[in-house]
C-alpha positions in Angstrom: 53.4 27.8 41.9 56.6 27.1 43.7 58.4 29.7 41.8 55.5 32.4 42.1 55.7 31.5 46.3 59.5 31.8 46.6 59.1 34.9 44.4 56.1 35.9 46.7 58.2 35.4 50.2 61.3 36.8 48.9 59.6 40.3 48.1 58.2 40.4 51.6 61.5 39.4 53.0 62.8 42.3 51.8 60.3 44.5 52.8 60.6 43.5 56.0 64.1 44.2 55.9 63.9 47.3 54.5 60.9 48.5 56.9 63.6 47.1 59.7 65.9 49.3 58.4 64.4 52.0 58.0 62.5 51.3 62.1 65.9 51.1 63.3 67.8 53.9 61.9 69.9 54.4 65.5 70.7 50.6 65.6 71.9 50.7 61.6 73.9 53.8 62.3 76.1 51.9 64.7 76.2 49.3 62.7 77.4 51.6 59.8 80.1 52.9 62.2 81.2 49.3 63.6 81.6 48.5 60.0 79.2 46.3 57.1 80.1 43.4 56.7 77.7 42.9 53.2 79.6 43.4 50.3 78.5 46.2 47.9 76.8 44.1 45.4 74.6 42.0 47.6 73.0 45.0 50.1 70.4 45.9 47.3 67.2 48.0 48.8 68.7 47.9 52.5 72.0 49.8 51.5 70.0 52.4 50.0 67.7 52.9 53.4 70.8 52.7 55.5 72.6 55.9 53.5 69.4 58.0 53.8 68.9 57.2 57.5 73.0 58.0 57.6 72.4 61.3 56.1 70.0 62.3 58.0 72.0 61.5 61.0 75.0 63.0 60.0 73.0 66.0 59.3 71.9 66.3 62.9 75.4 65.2 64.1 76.6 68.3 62.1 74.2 70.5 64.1 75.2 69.3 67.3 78.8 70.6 66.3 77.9 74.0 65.6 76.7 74.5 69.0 80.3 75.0 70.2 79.9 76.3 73.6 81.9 79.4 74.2 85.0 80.0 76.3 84.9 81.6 79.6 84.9 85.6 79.4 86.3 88.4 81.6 85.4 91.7 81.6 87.1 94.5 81.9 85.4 98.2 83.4 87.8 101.4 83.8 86.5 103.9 86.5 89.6 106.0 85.8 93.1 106.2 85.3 93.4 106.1 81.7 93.8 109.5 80.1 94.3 111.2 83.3 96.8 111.0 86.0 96.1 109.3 89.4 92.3 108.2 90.5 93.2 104.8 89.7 90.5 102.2 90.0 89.7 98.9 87.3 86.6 96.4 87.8 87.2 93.0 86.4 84.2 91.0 86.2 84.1 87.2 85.9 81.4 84.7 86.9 79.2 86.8 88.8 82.5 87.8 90.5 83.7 91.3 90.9 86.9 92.0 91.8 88.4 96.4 92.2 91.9 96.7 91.5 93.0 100.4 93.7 91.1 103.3 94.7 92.8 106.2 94.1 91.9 110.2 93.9 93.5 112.9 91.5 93.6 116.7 92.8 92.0 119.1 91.2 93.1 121.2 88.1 93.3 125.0 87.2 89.5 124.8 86.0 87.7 123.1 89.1 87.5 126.0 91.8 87.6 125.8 94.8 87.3 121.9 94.4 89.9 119.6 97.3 89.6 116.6 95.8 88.6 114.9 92.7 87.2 111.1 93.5 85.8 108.1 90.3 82.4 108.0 90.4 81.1 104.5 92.5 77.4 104.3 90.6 78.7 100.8 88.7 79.5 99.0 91.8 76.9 100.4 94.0 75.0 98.8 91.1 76.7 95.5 91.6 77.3 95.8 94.8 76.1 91.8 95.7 78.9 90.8 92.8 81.9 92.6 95.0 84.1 89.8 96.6 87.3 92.3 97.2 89.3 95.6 97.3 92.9 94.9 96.7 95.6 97.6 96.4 98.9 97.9 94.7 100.5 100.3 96.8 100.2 103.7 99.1 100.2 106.3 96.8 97.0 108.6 97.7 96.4 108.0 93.6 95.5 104.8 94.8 94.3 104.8 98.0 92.7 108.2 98.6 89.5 107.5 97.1 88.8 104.4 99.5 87.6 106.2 102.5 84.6 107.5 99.9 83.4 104.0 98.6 83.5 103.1 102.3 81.4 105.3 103.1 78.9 103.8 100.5 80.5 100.3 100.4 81.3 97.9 103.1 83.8 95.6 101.0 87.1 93.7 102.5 90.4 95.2 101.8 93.8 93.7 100.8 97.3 94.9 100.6 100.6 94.4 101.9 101.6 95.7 105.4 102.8 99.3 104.7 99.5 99.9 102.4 97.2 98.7 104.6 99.0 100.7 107.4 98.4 103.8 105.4 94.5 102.9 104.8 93.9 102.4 108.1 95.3 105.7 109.0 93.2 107.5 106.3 89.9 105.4 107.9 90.5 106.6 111.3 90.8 110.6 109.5 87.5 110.2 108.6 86.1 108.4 111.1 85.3 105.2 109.5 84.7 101.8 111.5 85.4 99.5 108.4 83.7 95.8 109.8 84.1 93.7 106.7 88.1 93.7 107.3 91.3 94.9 106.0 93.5 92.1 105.6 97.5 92.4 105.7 99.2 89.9 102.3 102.5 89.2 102.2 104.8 89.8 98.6 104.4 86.8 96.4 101.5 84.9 98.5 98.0 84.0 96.5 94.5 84.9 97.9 91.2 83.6 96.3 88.4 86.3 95.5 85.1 84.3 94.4 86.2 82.5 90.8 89.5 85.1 90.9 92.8 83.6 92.2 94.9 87.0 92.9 98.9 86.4 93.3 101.0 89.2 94.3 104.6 90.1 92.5 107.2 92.0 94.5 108.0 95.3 92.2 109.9 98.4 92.5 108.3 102.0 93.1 109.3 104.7 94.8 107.1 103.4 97.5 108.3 100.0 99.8 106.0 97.1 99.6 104.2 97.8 96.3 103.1 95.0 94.2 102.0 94.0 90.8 99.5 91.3 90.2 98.5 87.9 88.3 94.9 87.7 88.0 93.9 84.1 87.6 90.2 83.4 86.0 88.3 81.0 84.0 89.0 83.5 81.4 92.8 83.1 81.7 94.9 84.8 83.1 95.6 88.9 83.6 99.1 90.4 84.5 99.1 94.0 85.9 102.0 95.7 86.5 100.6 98.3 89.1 103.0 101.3 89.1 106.7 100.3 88.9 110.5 100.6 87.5 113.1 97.7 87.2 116.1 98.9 89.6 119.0 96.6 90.5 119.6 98.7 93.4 116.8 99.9 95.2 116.9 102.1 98.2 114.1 99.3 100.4 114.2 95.8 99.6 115.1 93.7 97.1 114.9 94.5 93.1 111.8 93.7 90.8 110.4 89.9 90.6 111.2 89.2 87.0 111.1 85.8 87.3 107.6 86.0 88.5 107.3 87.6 85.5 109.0 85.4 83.2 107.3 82.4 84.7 103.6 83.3 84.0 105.1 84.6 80.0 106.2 80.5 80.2 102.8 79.5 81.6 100.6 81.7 79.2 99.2 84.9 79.7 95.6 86.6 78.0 97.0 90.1 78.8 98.9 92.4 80.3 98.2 95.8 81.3 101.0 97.8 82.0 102.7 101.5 83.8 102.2 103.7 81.0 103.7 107.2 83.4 107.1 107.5 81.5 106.5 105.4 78.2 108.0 108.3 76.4 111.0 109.0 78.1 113.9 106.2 76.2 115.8 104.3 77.9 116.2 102.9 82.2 114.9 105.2 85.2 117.7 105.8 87.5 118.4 104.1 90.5 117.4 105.3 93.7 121.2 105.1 94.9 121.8 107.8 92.6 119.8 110.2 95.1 122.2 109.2 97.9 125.1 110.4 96.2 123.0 113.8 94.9 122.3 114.7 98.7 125.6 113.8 100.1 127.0 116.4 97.8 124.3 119.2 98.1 124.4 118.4 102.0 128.5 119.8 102.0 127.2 122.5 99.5 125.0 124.1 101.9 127.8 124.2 104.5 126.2 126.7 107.4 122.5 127.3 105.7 119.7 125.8 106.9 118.2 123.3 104.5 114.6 122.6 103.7 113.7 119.7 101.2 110.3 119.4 99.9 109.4 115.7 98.4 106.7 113.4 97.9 104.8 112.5 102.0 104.5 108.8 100.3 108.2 108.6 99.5 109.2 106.6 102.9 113.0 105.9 100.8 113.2 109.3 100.2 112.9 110.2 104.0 115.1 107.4 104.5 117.9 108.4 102.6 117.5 112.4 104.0 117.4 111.0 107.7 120.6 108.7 106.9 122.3 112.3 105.7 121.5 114.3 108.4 122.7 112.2 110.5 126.1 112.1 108.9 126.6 115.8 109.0 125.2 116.0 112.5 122.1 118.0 111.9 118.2 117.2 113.1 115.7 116.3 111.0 112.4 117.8 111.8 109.0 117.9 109.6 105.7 120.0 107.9 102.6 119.1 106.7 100.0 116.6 108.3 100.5 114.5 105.3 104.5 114.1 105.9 104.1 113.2 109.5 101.3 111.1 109.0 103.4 108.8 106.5 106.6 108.9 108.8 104.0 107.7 111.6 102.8 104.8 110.3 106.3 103.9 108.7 108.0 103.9 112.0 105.8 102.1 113.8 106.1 99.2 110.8 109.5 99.4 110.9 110.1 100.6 107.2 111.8 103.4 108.6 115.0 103.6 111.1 115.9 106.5 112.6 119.0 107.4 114.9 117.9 108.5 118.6 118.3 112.0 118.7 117.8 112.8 115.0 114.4 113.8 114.8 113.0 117.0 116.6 109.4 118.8 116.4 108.8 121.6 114.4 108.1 124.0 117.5 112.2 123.1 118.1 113.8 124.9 115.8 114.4 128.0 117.1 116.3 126.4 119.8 119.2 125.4 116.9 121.4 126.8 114.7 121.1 126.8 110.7 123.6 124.6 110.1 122.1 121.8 112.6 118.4 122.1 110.9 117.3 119.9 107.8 113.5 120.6 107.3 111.1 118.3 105.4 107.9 119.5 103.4 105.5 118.4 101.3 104.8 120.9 98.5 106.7 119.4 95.9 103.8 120.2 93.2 103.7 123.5 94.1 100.0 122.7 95.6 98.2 126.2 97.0 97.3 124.6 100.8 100.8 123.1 101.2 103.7 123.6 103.5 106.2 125.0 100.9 103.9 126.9 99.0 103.1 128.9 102.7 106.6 129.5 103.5 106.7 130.6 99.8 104.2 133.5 100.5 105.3 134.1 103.9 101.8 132.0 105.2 103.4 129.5 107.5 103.1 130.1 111.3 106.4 128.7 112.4 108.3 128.9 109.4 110.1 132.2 107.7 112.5 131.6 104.9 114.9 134.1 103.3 118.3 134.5 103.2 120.4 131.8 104.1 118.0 128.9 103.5 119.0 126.6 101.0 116.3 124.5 99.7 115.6 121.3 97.9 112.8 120.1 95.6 113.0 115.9 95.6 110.7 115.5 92.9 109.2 115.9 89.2 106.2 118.0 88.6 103.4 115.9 87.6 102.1 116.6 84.4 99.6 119.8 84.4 101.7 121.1 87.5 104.5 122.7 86.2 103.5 125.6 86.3 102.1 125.7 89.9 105.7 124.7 91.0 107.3 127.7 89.0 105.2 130.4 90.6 107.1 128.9 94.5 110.2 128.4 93.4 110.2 132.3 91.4 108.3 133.4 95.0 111.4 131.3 97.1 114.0 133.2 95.0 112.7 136.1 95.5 113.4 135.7 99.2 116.6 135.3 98.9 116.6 131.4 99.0 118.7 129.2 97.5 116.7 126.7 95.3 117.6 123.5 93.7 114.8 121.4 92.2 115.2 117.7 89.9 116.3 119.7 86.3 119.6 121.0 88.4 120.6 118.2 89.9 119.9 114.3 90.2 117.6 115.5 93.6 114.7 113.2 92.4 114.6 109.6 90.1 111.1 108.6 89.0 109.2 105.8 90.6 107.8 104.9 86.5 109.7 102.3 84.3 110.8 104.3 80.9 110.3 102.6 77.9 113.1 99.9 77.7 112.1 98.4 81.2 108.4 98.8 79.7 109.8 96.4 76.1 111.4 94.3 79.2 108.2 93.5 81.6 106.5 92.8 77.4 108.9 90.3 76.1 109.1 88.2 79.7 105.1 88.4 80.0 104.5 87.7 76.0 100.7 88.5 76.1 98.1 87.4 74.2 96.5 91.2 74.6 97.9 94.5 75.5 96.2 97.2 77.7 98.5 100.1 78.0 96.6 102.3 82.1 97.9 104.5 84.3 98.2 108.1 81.9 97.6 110.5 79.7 96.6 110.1 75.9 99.7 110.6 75.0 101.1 108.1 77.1 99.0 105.0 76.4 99.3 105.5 72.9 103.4 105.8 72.7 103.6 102.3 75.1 101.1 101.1 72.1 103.6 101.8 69.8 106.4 100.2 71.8 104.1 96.8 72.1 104.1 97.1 68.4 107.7 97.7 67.6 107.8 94.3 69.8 105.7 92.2 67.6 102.3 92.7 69.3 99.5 92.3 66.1 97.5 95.9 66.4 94.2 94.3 67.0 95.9 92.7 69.7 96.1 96.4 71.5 93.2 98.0 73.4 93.5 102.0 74.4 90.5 102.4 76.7 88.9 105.5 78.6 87.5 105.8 81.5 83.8 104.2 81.4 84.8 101.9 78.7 84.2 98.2 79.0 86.0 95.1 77.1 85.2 91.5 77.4 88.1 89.4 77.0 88.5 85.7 76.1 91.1 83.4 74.4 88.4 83.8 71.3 88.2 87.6 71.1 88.8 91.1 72.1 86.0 93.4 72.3 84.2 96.6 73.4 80.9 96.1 75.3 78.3 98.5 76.7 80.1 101.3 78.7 79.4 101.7 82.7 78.7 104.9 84.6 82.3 106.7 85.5 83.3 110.1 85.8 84.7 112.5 88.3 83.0 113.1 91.8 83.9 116.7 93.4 85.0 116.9 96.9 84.6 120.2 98.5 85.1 120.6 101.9 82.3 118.1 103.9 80.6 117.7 100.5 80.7 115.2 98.2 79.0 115.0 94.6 77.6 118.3 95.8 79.8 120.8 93.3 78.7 119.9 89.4 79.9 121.1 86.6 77.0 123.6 86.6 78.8 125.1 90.2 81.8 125.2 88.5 80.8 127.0 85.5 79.2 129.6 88.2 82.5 129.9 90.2 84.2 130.4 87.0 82.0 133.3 86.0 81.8 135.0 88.9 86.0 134.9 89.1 85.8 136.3 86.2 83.3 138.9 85.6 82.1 139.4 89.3 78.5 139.5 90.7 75.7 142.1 90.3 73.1 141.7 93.2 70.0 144.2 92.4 67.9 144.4 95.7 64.4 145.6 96.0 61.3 145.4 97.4 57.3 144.7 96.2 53.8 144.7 97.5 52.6 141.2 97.4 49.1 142.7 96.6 49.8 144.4 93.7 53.4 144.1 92.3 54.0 147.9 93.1 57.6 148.7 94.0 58.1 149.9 98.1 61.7 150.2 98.3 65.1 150.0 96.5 66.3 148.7 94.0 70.1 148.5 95.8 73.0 147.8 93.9 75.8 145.9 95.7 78.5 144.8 93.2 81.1 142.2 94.2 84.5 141.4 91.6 83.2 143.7 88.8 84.3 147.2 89.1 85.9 149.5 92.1 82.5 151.4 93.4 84.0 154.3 94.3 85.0 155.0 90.6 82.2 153.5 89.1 79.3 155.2 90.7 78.0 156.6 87.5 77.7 153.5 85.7 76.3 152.1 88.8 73.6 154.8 88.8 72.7 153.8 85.7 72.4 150.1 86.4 70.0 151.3 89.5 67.9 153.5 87.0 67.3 151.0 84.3 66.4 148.0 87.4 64.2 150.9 88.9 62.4 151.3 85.2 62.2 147.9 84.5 60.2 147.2 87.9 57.9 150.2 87.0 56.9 148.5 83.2 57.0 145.2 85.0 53.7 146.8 87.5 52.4 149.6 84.7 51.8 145.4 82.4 50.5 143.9 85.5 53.5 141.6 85.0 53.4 139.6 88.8 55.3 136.4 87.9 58.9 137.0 89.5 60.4 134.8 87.3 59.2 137.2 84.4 60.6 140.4 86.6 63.8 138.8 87.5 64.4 138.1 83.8 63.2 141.3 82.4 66.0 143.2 85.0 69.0 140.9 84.3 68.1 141.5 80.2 68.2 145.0 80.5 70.8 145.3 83.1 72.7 142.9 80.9 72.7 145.0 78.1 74.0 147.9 79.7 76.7 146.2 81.1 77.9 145.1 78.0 77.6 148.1 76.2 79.8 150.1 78.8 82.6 147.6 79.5 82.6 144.7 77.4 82.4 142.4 80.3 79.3 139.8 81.5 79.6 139.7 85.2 76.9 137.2 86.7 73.6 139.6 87.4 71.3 138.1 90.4 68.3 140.5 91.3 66.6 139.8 94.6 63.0 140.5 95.3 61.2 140.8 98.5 57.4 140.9 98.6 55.9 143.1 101.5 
């Protein structure tokens, strides 16, 4: 009986153990982890319960794991620059944060008539407007600033720059009438400013611009490097050379990725110093000896005007200037002091009769060769106080920008033909380029060592051979994004990857509109420059479609009426007929008329001179 009771309490001893165990999984599980002090042998039943109850832990432990949370993400939106040149503008995006790297504008190409100004399109960050915390700007190239007083004028958001850009802005603001409340705020080289989650540090670089900047983005994310646009010269003409230490400091420090000047990634080797230009002048400046001379050059390039004011004043001869753009720059950079200037040197342009040739140096813009320019008037004898012919001997101080070559040929064959002397940059060292060439490019990547490369600022042809020089420096291909304008990436220490794309594009300005001139208006401008306009006048009797008067016939750009009457007789016959079948049907829609005349007129047209000139009849109900 003894044996069957001790038998008896030892069974529910261990069932109570077990049904302990098994109660207090959590408590065994520490336990387990502490360490068992039970040898293997004597923990029977309980040993058993305990590994289930640690498997079924370690099975939700497990799950617990793979809910890694994710790293912090940037994106990354391009509004334009990238396979283009100018109308620079980049949206990174972090934390409900929005942050618009430049503003720029592009002008117009052969194919966009009549067309000023081409401007990105602003639907994204109208959009996101709430998420904007800044507007900061590289430097004071109009391909970077000349689109701001548009998204002003939809956007109230604060601006920052350095002294000289800022200088510029404001000037452009008060052109077009803005009152800009939220503020423009003046940052100096190598200071930090923080933009929502984005802590934005400026790094001194080297354009062909003073007080241009490149920038460290700090973010959750990581951090961005952007070079804005730049060169690497030991001697430059304003202030001191490039920050590569900067540079070489945030490489040490770690950078996500670096998006870089792609401008002159094809051309090998160093851009020349601006010094170079100095010595160029000096030599031209004897060369001209009793002519008058006339340089045309960037507005924007204040060192440039620096370097033709310290000349003039050497040989003794006044400086005076054209084009509201050129005098609008020297404004604003006198009164910041990034330009000195002899007393004396400087006389207005309505002075220049009163001096000889050999006291006059003349500067222009018009160095692309642009239509509405300075040069390009006195070029095609357009300019109201300046003639140039024989014994002007004149100077070109800069590179055509891609898709302008040609523009500047047709002024400089129209300047010989005058009898002018012309030098322009493939003569002479008259113009270095404000772009670092590819071994300052492998430079800027081996100090900076990204994690991923985004080649901006060019052409197709451009981002892709910078590509190829981050590869040639180690860069792993996947590492390497080529974007377009409206693509998106989202960036993270994890990944690399295209999202959704965001509205971009290119806004027309013509004259006071903006966004007014589609592609549609274009296609018509085209046409009519082209093949000319048809207008087929005439007038019906609202009661019963029965034609009163005409049709007319006014041609515009097609043919020379007075030795074209025939065929214009016949255009008038077959309008006339196709008015009478239109009332003999009882055909009153004038949709249905208007389309029954162009057909036929159409026709006819094509038949006698192979040409489609744009046919618009015009009907007036009596």
């Amino acid at each position: 009986m003894i044996k069957e009771k001790n038998k008896y309490n030892k069974k529910n001893t261990s069932r109570g153990a077990a049904k302990k165990a098994s109660q207090n999984a959590g408590l065994s599980r520490n336990v387990s982890r502490r360490g068992n002090t039970k040898k293997p042998d004597d923990m029977g039943l309980e040993n058993v319960l305990l590994n289930e109850s640690e498997r079924k832990y370690r099975g939700k432990k497990n799950t617990v794991k793979q809910v890694k949370r994710e790293a912090p993400v940037i994106k990354i939106s391009f509004l334009g620059g990238l396979n283009e040149i100018g109308k620079n503008i980049t949206v990174f995006e972090c934390n409900n944060d929005i942050l618009i790297l430049d503003c720029g504008m592009a002008f117009p190409d052969g194919d966009m008539l009549g067309v000023d100004l081409v401007i990105p399109d602003f639907t994204y960050l109208e959009q996101n407007f709430d998420k904007i915390r800044g507007l900061v700007i590289t430097h004071g190239h109009e391909d970077h600033i000349g689109g701001i007083p548009f998204l002003l004028k939809k956007l109230n958001v604060p601006i920052y720059g350095t002294a000289l850009t800022i200088g510029l802005v404001e000037n452009k603001l008060k052109e077009h009438g803005i009152n800009h409340s939220t503020g423009i705020n003046v940052i100096k080289e190598n200071s930090n400013i923080k933009l929502g989650c984005f802590n934005v540090e400026f790094i001194h670089v080297n354009h062909s611009i003073p007080d241009a900047v490149g920038l460290a983005i700090h973010s959750p994310a990581g951090t961005i490097v952007h070079t804005g646009d730049f060169k690497i010269d030991f001697t430059p003409a304003y202030g001191d050379m490039i920050d590569l230490p900067k540079f070489s400091r945030l490489g040490d420090e770690g950078v996500l990725a670096l998006m870089a000047d792609s401008t002159n990634a094809s051309r090998p080797g160093f851009t020349p110093t601006e010094t170079k230009i100095s010595e160029s002048f000096d030599g031209l400046f004897r060369r001209a000896e009793k002519n008058r001379i006339i340089i045309a050059t960037f507005a924007s390039n204040i060192s440039r005007i620096q370097q033709i004011i310290n000349c003039a004043n050497k040989y003794g001869r006044k400086v005076a200037f054209s084009g509201r753009s050129m005098i609008n720059y020297l404004t604003v950079a006198r009164e910041l002091g990034y330009i000195s200037v002899p007393d004396g040197v400087i006389i207005d342009i309505d002075m220049l009769n009163k001096y000889t040739a050999e006291q006059i140096v003349l500067v222009t813009t018009g160095s692309q060769g642009e239509p509405m320019s300075a040069l390009s008037r006195m070029a095609y004898s357009d300019h109201r106080k300046v003639e140039v012919g024989v014994g002007d001997f004149i100077i070109i101080s800069a590179n055509p920008i891609p898709g302008n070559e040609r523009t500047v040929g047709h002024v400089v064959d129209e300047l010989l033909k005058r009898g002018c002397q012309v030098v322009y940059e493939s003569m002479y060292e008259v113009h270095v380029s404000g772009h670092a060439c590819s071994e300052e490019l492998k430079i800027i990547q081996s100090l900076v060592r990204p994690q991923y490369f985004i080649p901006v600022h060019g052409e197709q042809k451009h981002l892709i051979k910078h590509a190829n020089i981050a590869l040639s420096m180690g860069m792993k291909k996947e590492n390497i994004y080529i974007g377009d304008i409206g693509k998106s990436i989202e960036l993270s220490s994890d990944h690399l990857k295209e999202v959704a794309p965001v509205p971009a594009g290119k806004i027309f300005v013509d004259g006071l509109g903006v966004g007014d001139v589609g592609s549609i208006v274009l296609r018509d401008r085209k046409h009519l420059g082209q093949d000319g306009l048809i207008i087929i006048v005439a007038s019906i009797d609202s009661y019963d479609g029965r034609l009163i008067s005409g049709p007319d016939i006014v041609s515009r750009g097609f043919v020379y009426v007075r030795e074209s009457e025939s065929l214009l007789d016949e255009v008038k016959q077959l309008a006339f007929k196709a008015l009478e079948d239109c009332y003999k049907n009882e055909v009153h829609e004038w949709g249905t008329i208007k389309n029954k005349i162009k057909d036929d007129v159409s026709k006819l047209i094509t038949q006698r001179t192979r040409r489609s000139p744009m046919i618009l009849p015009i009907l007036m109900e009596v």
